[in-house]
Biopython code that builds the backbone (N, CA, C, O; Angstrom):
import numpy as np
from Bio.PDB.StructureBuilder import StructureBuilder

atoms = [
    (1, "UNK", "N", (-7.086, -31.430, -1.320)),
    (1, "UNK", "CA", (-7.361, -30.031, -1.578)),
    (1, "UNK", "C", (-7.657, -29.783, -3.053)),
    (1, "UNK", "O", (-8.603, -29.171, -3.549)),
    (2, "UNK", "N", (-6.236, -30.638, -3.866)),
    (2, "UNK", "CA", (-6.655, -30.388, -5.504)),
    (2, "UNK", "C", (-8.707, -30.855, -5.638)),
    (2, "UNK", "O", (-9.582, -30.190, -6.194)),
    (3, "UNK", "N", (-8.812, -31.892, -5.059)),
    (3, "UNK", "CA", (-10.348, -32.152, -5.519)),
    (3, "UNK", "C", (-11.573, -31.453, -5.135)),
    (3, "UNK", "O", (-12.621, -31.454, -5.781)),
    (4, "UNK", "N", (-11.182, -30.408, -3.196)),
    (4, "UNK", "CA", (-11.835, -29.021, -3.757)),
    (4, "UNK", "C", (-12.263, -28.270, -4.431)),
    (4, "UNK", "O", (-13.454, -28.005, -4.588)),
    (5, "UNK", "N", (-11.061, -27.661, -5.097)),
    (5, "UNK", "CA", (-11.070, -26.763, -5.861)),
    (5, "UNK", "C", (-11.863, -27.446, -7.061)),
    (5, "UNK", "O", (-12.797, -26.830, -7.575)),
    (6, "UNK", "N", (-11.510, -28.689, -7.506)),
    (6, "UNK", "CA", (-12.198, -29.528, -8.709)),
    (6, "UNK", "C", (-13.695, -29.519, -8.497)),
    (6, "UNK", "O", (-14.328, -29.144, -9.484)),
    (7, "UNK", "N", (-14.304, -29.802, -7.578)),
    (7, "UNK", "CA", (-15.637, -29.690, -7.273)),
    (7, "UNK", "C", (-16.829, -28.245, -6.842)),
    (7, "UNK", "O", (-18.039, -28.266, -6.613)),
    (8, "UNK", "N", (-15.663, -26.904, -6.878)),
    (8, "UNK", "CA", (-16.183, -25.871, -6.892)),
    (8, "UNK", "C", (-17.246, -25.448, -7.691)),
    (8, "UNK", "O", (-18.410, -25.282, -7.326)),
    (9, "UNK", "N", (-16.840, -25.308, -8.649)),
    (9, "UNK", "CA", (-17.898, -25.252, -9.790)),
    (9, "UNK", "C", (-19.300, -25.789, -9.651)),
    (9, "UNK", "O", (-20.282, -25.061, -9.797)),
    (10, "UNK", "N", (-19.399, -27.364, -9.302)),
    (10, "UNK", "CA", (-20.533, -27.482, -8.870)),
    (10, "UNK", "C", (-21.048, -27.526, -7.751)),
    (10, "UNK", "O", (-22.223, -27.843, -7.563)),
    (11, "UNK", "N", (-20.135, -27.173, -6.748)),
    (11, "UNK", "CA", (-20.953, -26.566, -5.726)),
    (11, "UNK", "C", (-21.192, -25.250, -5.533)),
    (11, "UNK", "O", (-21.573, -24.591, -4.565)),
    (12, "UNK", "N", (-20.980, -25.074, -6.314)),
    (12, "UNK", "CA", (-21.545, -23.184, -6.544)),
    (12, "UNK", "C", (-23.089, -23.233, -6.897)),
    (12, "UNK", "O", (-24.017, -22.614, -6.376)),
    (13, "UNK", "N", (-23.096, -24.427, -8.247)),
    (13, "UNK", "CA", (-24.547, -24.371, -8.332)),
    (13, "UNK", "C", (-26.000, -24.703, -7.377)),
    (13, "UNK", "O", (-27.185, -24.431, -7.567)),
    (14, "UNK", "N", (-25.146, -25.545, -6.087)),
    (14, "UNK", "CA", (-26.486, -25.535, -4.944)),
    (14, "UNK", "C", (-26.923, -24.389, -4.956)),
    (14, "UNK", "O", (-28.090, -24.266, -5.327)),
    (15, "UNK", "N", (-26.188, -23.195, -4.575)),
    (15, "UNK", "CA", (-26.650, -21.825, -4.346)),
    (15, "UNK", "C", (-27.897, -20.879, -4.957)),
    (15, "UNK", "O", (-28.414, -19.816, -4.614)),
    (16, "UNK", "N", (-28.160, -22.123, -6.370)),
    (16, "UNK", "CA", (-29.566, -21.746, -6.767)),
    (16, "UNK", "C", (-30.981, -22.300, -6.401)),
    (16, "UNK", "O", (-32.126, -21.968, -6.706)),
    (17, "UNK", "N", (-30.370, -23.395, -5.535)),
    (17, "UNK", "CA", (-31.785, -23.878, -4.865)),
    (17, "UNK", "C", (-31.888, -22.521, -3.621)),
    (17, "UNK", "O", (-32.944, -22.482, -2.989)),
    (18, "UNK", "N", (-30.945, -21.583, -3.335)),
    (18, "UNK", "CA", (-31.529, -20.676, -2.672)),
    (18, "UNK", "C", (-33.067, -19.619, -3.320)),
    (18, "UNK", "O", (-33.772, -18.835, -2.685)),
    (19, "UNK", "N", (-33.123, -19.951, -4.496)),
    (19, "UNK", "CA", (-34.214, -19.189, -5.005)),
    (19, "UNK", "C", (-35.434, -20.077, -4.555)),
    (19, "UNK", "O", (-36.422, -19.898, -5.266)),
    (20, "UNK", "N", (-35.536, -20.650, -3.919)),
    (20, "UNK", "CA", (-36.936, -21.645, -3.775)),
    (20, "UNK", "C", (-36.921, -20.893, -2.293)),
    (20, "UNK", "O", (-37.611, -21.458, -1.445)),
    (21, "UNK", "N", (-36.204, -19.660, -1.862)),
    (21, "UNK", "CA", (-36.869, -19.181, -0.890)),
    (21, "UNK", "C", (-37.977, -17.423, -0.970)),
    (21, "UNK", "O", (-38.554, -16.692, -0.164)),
    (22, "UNK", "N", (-37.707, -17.482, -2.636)),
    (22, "UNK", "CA", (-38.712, -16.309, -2.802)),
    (22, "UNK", "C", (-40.131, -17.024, -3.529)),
    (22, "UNK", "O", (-41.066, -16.368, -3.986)),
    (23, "UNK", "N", (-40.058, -18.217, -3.515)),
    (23, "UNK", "CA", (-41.654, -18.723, -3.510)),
    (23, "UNK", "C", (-42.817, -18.349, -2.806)),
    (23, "UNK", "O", (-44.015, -18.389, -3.085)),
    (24, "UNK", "N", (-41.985, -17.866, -1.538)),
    (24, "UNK", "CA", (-42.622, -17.614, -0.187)),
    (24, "UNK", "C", (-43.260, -15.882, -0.409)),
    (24, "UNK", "O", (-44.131, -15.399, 0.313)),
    (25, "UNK", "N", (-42.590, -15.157, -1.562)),
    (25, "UNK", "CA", (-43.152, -14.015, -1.979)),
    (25, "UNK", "C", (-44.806, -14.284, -2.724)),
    (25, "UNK", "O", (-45.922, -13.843, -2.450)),
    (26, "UNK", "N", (-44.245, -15.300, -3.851)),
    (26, "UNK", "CA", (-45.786, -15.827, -4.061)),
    (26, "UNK", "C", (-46.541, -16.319, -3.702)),
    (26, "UNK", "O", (-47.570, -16.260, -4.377)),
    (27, "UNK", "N", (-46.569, -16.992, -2.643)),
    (27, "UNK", "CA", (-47.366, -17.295, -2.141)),
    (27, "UNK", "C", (-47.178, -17.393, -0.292)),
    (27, "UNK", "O", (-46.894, -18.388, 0.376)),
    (28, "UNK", "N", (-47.485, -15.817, 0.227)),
    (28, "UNK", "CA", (-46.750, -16.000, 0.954)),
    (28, "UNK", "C", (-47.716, -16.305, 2.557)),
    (28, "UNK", "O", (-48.797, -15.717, 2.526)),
    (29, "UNK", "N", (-47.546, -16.853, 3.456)),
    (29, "UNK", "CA", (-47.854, -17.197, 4.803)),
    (29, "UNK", "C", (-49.189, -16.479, 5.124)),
    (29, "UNK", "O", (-49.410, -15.411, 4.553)),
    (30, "UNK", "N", (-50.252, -17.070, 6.144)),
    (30, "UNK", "CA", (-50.607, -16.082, 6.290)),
    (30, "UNK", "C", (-50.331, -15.069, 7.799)),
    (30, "UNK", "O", (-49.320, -15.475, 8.372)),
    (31, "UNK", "N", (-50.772, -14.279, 8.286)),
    (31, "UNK", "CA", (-50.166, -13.316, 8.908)),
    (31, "UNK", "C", (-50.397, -13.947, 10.681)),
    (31, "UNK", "O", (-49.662, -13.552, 11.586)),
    (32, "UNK", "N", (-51.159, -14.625, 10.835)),
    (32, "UNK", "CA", (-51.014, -15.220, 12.213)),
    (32, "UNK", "C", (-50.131, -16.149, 12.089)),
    (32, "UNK", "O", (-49.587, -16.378, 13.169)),
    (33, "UNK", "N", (-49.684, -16.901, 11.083)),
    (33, "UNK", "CA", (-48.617, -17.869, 11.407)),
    (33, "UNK", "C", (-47.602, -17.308, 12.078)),
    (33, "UNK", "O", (-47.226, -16.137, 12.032)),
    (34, "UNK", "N", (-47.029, -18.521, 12.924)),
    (34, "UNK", "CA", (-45.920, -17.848, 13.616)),
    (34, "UNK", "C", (-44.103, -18.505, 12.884)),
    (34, "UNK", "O", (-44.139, -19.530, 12.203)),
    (35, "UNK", "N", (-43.362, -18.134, 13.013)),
    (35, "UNK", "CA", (-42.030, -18.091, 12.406)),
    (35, "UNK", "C", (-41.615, -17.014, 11.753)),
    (35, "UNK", "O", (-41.017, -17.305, 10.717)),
    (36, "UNK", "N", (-41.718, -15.763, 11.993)),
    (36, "UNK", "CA", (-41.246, -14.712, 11.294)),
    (36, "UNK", "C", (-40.093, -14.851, 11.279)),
    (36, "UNK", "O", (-39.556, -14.341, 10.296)),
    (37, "UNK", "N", (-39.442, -15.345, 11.973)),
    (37, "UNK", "CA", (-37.610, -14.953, 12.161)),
    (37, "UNK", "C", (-37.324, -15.769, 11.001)),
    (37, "UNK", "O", (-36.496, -15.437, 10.154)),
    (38, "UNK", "N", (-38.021, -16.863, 10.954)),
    (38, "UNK", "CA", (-37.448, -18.150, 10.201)),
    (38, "UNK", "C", (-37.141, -17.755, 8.924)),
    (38, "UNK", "O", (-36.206, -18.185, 8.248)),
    (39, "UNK", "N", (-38.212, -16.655, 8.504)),
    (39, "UNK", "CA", (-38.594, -16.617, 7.148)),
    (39, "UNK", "C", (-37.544, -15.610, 6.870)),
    (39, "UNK", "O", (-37.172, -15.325, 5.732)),
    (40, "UNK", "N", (-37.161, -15.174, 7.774)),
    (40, "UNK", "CA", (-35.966, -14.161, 7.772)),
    (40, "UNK", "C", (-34.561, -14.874, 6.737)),
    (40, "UNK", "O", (-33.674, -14.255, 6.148)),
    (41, "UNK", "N", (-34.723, -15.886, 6.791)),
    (41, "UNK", "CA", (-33.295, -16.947, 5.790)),
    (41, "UNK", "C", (-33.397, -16.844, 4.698)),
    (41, "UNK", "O", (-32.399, -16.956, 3.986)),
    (42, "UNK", "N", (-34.940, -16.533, 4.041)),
    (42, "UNK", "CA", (-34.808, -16.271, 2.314)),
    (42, "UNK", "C", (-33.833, -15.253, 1.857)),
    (42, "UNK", "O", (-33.584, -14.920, 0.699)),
    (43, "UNK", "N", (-33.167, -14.678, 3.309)),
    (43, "UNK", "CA", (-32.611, -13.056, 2.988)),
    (43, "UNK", "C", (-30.996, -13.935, 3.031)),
    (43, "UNK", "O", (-29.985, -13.284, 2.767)),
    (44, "UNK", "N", (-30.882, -15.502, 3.397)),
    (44, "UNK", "CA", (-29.721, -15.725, 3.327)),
    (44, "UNK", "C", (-29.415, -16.154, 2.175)),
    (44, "UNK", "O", (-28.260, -16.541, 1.996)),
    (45, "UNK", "N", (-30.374, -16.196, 1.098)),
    (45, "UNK", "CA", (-29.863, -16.452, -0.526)),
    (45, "UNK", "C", (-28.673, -15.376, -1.065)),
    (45, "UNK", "O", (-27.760, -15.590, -1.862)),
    (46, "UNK", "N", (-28.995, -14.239, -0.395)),
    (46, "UNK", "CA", (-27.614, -13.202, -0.738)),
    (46, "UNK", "C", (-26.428, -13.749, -0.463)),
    (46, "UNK", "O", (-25.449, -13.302, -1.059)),
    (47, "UNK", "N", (-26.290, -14.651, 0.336)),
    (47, "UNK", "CA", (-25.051, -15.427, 0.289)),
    (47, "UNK", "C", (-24.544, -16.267, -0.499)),
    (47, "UNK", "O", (-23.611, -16.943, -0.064)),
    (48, "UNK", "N", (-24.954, -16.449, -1.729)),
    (48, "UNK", "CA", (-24.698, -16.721, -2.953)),
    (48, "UNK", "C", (-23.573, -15.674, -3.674)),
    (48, "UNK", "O", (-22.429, -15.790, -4.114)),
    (49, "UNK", "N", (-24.325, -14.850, -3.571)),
    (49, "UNK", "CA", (-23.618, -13.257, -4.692)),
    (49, "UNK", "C", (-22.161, -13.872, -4.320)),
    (49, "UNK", "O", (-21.625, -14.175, -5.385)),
    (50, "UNK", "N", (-21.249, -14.197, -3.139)),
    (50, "UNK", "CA", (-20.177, -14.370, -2.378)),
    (50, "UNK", "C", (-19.378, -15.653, -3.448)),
    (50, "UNK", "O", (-18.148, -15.631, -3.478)),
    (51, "UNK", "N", (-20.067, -16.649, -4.228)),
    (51, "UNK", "CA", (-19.533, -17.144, -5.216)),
    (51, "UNK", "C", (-18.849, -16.298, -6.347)),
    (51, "UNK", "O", (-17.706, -16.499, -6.758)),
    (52, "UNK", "N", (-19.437, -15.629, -6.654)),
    (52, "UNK", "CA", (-18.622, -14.701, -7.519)),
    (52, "UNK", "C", (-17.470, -14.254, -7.613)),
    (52, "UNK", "O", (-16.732, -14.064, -8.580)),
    (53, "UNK", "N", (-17.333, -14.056, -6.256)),
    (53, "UNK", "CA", (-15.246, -13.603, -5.638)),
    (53, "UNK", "C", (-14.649, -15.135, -5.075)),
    (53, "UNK", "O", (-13.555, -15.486, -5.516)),
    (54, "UNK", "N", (-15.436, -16.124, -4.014)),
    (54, "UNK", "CA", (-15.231, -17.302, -3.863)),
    (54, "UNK", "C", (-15.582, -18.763, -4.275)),
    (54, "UNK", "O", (-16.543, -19.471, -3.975)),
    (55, "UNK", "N", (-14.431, -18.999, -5.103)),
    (55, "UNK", "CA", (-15.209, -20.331, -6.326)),
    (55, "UNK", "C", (-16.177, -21.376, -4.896)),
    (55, "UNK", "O", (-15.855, -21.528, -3.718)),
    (56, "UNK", "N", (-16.936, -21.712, -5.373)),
    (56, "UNK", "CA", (-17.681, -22.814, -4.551)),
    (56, "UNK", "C", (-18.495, -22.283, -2.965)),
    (56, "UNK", "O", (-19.337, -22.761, -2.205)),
    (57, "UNK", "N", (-17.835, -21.284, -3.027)),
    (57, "UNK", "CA", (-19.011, -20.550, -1.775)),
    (57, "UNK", "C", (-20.513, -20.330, -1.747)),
    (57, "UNK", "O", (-21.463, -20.362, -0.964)),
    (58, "UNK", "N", (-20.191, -20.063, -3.148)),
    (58, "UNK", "CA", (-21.815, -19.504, -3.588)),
    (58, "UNK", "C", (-22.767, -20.794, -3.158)),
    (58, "UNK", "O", (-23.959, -20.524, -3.303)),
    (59, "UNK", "N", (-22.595, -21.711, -2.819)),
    (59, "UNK", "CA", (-23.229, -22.921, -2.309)),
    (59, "UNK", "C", (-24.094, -22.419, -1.083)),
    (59, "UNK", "O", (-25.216, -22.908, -0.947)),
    (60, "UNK", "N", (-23.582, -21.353, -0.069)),
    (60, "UNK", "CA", (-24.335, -20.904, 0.314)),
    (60, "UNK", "C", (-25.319, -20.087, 0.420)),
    (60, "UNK", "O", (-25.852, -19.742, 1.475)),
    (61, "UNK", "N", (-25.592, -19.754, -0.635)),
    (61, "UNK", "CA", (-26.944, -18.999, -1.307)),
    (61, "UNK", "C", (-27.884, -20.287, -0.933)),
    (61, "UNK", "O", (-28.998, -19.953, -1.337)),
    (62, "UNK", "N", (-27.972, -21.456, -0.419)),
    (62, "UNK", "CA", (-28.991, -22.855, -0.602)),
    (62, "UNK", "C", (-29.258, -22.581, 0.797)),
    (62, "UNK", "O", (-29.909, -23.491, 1.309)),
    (63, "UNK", "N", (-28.915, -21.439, 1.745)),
    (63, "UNK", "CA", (-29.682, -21.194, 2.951)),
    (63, "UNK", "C", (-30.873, -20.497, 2.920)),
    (63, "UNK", "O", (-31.614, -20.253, 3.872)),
    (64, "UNK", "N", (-31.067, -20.057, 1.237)),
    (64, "UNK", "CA", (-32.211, -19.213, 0.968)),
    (64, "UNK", "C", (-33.756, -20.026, 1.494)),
    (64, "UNK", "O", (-34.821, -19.537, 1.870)),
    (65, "UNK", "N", (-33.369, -21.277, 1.343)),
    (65, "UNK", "CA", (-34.673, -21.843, 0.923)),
    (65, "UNK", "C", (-34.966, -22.109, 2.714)),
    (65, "UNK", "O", (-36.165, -22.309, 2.909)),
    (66, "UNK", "N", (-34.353, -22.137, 3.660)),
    (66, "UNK", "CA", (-34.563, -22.509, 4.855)),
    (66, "UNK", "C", (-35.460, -21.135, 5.070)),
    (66, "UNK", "O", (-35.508, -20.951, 6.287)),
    (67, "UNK", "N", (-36.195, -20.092, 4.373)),
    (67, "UNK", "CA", (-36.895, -19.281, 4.704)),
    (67, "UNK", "C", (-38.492, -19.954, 4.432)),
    (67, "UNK", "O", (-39.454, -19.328, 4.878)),
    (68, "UNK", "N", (-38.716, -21.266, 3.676)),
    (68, "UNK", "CA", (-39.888, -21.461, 3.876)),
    (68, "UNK", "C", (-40.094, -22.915, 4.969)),
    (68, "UNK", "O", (-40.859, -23.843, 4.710)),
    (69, "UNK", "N", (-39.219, -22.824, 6.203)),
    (69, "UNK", "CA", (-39.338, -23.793, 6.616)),
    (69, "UNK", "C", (-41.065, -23.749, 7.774)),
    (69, "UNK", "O", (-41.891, -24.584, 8.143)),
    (70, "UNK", "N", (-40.956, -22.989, 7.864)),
    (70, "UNK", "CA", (-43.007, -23.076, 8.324)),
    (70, "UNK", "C", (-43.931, -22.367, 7.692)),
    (70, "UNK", "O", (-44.734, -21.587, 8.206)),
    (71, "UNK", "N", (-43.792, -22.691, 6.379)),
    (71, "UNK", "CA", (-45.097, -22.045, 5.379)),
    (71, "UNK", "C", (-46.516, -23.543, 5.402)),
    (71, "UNK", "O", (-46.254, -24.739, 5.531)),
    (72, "UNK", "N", (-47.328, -23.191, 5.305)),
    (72, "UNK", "CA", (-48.268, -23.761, 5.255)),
    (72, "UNK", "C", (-49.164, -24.841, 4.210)),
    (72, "UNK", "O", (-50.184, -25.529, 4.209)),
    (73, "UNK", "N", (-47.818, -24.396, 3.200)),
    (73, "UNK", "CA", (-48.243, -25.433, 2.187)),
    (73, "UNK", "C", (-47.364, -26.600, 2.543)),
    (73, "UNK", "O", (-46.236, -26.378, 2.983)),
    (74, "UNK", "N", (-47.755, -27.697, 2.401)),
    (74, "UNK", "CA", (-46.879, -28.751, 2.887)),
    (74, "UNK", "C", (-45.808, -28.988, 1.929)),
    (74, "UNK", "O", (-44.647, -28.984, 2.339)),
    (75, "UNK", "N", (-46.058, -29.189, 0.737)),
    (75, "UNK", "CA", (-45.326, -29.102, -0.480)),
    (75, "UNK", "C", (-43.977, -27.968, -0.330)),
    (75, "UNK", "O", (-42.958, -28.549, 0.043)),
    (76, "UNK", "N", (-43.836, -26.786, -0.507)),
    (76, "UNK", "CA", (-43.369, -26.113, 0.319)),
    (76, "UNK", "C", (-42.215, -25.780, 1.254)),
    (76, "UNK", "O", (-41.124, -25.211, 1.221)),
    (77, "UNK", "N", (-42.912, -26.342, 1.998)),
    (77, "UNK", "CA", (-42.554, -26.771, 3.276)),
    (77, "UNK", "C", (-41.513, -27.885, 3.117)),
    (77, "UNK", "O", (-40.579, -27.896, 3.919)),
    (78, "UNK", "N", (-41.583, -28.866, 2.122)),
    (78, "UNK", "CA", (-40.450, -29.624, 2.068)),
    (78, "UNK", "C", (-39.298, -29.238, 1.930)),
    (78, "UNK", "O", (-38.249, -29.532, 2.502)),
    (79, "UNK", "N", (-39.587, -28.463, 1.025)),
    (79, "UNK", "CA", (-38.806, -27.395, 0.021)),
    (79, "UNK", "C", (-37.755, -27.138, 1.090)),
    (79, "UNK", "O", (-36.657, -27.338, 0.571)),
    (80, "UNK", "N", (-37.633, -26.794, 2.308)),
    (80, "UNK", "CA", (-37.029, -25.791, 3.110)),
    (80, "UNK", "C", (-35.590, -26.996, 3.583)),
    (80, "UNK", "O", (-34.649, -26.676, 4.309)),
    (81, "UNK", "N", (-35.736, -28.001, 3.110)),
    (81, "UNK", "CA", (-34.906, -29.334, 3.543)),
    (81, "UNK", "C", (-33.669, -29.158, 2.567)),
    (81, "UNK", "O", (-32.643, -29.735, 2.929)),
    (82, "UNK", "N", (-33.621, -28.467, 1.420)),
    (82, "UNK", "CA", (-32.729, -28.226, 0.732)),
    (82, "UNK", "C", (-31.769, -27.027, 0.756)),
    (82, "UNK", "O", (-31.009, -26.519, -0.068)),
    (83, "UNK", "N", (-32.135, -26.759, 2.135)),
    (83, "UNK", "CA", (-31.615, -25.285, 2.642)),
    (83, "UNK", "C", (-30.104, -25.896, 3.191)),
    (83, "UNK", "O", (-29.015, -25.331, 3.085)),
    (84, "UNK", "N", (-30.409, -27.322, 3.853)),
    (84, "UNK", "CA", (-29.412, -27.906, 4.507)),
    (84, "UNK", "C", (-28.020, -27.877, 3.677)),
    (84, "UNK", "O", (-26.867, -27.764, 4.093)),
    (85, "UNK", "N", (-28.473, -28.002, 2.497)),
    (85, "UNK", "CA", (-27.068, -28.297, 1.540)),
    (85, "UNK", "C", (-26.034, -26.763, 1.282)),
    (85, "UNK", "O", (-25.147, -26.643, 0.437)),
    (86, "UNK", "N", (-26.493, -25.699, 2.307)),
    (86, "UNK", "CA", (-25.915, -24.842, 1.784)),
    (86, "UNK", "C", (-24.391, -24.542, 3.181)),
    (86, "UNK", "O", (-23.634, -23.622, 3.494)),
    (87, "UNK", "N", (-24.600, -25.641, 3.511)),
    (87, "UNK", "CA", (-23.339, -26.150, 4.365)),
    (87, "UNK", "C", (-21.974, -26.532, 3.294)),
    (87, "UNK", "O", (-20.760, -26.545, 3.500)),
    (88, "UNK", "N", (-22.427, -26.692, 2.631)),
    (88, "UNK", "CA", (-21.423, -27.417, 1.351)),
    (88, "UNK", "C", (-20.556, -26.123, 1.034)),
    (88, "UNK", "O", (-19.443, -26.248, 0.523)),
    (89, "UNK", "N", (-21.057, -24.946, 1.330)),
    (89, "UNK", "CA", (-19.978, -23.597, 0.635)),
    (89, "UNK", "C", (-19.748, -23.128, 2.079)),
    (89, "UNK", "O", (-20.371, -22.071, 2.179)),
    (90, "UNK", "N", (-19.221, -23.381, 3.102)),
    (90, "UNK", "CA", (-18.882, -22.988, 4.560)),
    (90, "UNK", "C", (-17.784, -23.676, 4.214)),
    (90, "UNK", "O", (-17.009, -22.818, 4.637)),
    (91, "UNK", "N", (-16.870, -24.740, 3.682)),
    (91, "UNK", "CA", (-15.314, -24.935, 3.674)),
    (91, "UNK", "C", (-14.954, -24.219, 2.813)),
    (91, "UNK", "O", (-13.790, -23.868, 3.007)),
    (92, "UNK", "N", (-15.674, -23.541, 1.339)),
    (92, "UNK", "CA", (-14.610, -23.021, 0.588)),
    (92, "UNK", "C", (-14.360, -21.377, 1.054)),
    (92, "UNK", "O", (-13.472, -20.598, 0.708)),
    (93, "UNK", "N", (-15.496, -21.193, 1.964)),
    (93, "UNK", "CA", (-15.575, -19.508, 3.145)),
    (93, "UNK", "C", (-14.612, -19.589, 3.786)),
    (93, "UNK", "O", (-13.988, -18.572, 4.089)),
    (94, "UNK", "N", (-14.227, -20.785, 4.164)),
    (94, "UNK", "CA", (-13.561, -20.735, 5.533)),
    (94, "UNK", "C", (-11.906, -20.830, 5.246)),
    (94, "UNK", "O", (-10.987, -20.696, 6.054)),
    (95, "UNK", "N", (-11.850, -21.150, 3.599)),
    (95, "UNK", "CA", (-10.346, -22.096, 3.067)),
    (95, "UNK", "C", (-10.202, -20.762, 2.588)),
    (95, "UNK", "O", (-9.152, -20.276, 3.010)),
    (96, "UNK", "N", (-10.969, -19.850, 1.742)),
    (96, "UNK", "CA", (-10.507, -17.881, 1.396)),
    (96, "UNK", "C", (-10.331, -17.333, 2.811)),
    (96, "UNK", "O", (-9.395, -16.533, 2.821)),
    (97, "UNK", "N", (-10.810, -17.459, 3.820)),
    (97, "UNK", "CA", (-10.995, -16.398, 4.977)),
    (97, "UNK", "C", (-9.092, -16.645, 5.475)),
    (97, "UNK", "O", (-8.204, -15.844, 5.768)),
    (98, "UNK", "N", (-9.129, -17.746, 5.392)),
    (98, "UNK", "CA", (-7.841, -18.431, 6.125)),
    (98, "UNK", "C", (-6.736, -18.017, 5.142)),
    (98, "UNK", "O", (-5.720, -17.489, 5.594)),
    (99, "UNK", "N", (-6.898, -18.259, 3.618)),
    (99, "UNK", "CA", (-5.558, -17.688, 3.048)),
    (99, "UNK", "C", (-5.359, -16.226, 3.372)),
    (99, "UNK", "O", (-4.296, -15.655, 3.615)),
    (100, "UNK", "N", (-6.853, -15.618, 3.321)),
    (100, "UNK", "CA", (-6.466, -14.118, 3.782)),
    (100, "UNK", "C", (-5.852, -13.948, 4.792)),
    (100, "UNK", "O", (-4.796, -13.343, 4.605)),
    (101, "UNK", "N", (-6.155, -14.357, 6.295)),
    (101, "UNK", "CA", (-5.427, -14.277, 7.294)),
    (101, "UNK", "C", (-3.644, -14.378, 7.271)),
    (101, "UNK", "O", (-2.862, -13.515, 7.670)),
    (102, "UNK", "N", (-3.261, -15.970, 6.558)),
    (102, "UNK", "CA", (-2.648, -15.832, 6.663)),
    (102, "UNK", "C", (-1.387, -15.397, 5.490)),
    (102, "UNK", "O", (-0.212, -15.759, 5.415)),
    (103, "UNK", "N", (-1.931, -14.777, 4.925)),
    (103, "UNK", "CA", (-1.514, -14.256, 3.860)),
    (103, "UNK", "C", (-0.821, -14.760, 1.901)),
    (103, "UNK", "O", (-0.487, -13.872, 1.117)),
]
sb = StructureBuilder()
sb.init_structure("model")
sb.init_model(0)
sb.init_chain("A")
sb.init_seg("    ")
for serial, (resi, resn, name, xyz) in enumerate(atoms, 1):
    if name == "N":
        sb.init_residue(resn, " ", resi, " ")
    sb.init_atom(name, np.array(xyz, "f"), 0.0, 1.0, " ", f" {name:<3s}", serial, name[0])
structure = sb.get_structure()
């Protein structure tokens, strides 16, 4: 547990590869493509802000980038593979949710 908490810090910083999901503002899809929902995840970079009150959560702000997972640039498009890492701030969500519970 002590090495949790030790590794918070930098897993807070994945949470900025969530910004590689407003790329998709600049350059964004064009309008027959299909995946709208998908693109709907750049909106999960707000799950970052959540580092701020929970050390190492903010890791999940790195679901941002799973919003360009069917953009058309291939380049891009890779991009959206680094969305995966925002699994890394779901134990320190789950280790605050739980002290709250149980007091």
């Amino acid at each position: 547990m002590e090495t949790m908490h030790a590794m918070a810090p930098l897993a807070g910083l994945l949470g900025l590869l969530g910004l590689f999901g407003l790329v998709g503002l600049r350059y964004p899809l064009c309008t027959d493509q299909s995946g709208a929902i998908t693109r709907r995840f750049a909106l999960a970079g707000i799950l970052g802000l959540c580092g701020f009150w929970i050390p190492g959560a903010g890791a999940m702000g790195a679901f941002g980038a799973l919003g360009l997972w069917n953009h058309q640039h291939r380049r891009l498009r890779q991009l959206a593979w680094l969305g995966c890492l925002g699994t890394v701030g779901v134990p320190y969500l789950i280790s605050a949710v739980a002290a709250l519970i149980t007091g």
